[in-house]
C-alpha positions as CSV (number, residue, x, y, z in Angstrom):
1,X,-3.1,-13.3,19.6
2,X,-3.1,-14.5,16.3
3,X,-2.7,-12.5,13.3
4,X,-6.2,-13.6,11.5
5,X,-5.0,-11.5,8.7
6,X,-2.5,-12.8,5.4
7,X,-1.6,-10.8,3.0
8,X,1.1,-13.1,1.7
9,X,1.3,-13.6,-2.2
10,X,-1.9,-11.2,-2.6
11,X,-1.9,-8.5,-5.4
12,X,-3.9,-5.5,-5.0
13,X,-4.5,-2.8,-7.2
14,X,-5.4,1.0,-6.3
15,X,-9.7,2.0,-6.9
16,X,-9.2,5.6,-5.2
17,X,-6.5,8.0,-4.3
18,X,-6.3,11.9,-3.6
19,X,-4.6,14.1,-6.4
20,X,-1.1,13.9,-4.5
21,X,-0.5,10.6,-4.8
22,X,1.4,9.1,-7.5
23,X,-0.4,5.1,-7.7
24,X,-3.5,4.9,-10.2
25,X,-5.3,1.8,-11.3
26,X,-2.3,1.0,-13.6
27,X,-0.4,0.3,-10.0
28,X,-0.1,-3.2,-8.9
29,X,0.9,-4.5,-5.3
30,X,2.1,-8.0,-4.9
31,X,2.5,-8.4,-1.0
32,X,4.2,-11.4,0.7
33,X,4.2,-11.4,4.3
34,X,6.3,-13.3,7.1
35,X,4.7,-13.6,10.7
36,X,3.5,-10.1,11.0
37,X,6.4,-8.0,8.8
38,X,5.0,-7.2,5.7
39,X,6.8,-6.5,2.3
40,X,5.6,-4.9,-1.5
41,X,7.5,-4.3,-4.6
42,X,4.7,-2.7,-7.0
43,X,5.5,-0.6,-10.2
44,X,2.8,1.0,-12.6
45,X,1.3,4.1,-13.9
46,X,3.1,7.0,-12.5
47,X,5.7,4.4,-10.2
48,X,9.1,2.8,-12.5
49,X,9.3,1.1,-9.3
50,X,8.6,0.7,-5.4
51,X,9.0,-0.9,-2.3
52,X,7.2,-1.0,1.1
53,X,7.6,-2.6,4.1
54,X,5.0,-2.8,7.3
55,X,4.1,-4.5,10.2
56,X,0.5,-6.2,10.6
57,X,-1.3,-6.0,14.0
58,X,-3.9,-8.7,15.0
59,X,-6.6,-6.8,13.5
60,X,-4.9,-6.8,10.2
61,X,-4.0,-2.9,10.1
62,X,-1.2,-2.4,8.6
63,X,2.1,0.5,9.6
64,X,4.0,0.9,6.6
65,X,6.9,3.1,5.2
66,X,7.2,2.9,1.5
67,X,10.0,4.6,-1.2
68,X,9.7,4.5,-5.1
69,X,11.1,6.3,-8.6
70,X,8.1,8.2,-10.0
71,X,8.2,8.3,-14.1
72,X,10.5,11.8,-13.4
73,X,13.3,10.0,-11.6
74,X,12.6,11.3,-8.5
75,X,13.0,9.3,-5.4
76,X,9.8,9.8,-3.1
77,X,9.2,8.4,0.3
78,X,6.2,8.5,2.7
79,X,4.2,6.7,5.6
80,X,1.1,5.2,5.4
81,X,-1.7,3.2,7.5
82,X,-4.0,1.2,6.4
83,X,-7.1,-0.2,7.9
84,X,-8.5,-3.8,6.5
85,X,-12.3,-4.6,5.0
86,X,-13.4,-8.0,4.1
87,X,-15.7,-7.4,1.0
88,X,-18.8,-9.8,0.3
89,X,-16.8,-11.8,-2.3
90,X,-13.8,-12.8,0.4
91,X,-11.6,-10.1,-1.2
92,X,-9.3,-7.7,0.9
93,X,-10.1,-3.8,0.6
94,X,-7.5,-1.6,2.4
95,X,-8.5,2.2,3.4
96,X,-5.3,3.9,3.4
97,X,-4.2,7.4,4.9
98,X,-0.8,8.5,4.0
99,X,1.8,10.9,4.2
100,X,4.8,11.6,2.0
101,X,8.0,12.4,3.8
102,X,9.7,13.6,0.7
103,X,8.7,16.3,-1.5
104,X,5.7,18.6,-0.7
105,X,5.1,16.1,2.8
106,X,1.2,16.4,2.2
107,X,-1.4,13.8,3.1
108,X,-3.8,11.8,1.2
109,X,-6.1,9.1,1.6
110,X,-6.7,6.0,-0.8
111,X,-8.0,2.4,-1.0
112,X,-6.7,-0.7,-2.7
113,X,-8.7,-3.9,-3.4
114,X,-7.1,-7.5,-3.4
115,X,-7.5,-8.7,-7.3
């Protein structure tokens, strides 16, 4: 089936995330995407700098494993899901639930709207 879903060359930006996480609105995401692997590098706020890379199913959710260096110079890592909504204006919100692997390992939740 085809993927009805590109994120390539979009920039989102975080609008909600729990206290554990490190992105804020000051986060951007610039996603390019090749057949279904998807890639990020996105820096902001808390983040000097970060990566993520996913696969995108044919609904458009997305699998994910991300790393970045937070503004202490620590090296965090996590997993994270993310679920696609197609706003009234066309735009791309994503409903996220993640995980860190480094660190404490807690969970979180947050959403990120296509600018």
């Amino acid at each position: 089936m085809l993927n009805s879903y590109d994120y390539n060359n979009k920039t989102f930006r975080p609008v909600a995330n729990t206290e554990n996480g490190e992105t804020s609105n000051e986060t951007v995401f610039i996603y390019k995407q090749i057949g279904n692997v998807l890639t990020s590098e996105y820096s902001g706020g808390k983040i000097k700098t970060g990566h993520l890379i996913g696969l995108v199913d044919h609904k458009g959710n997305i699998d994910m494993r991300y790393h970045q260096v937070n503004n202490k110079g620590e090296i965090m890592t996590g997993i994270c899901k993310s679920k696609p909504e197609i706003l009234e204006n066309g735009k791309i919100r994503l409903h996220e639930s993640w995980e860190w692997t480094s660190g404490d390992r807690s969970k979180g939740q947050s959403i990120i709207e296509e600018q």
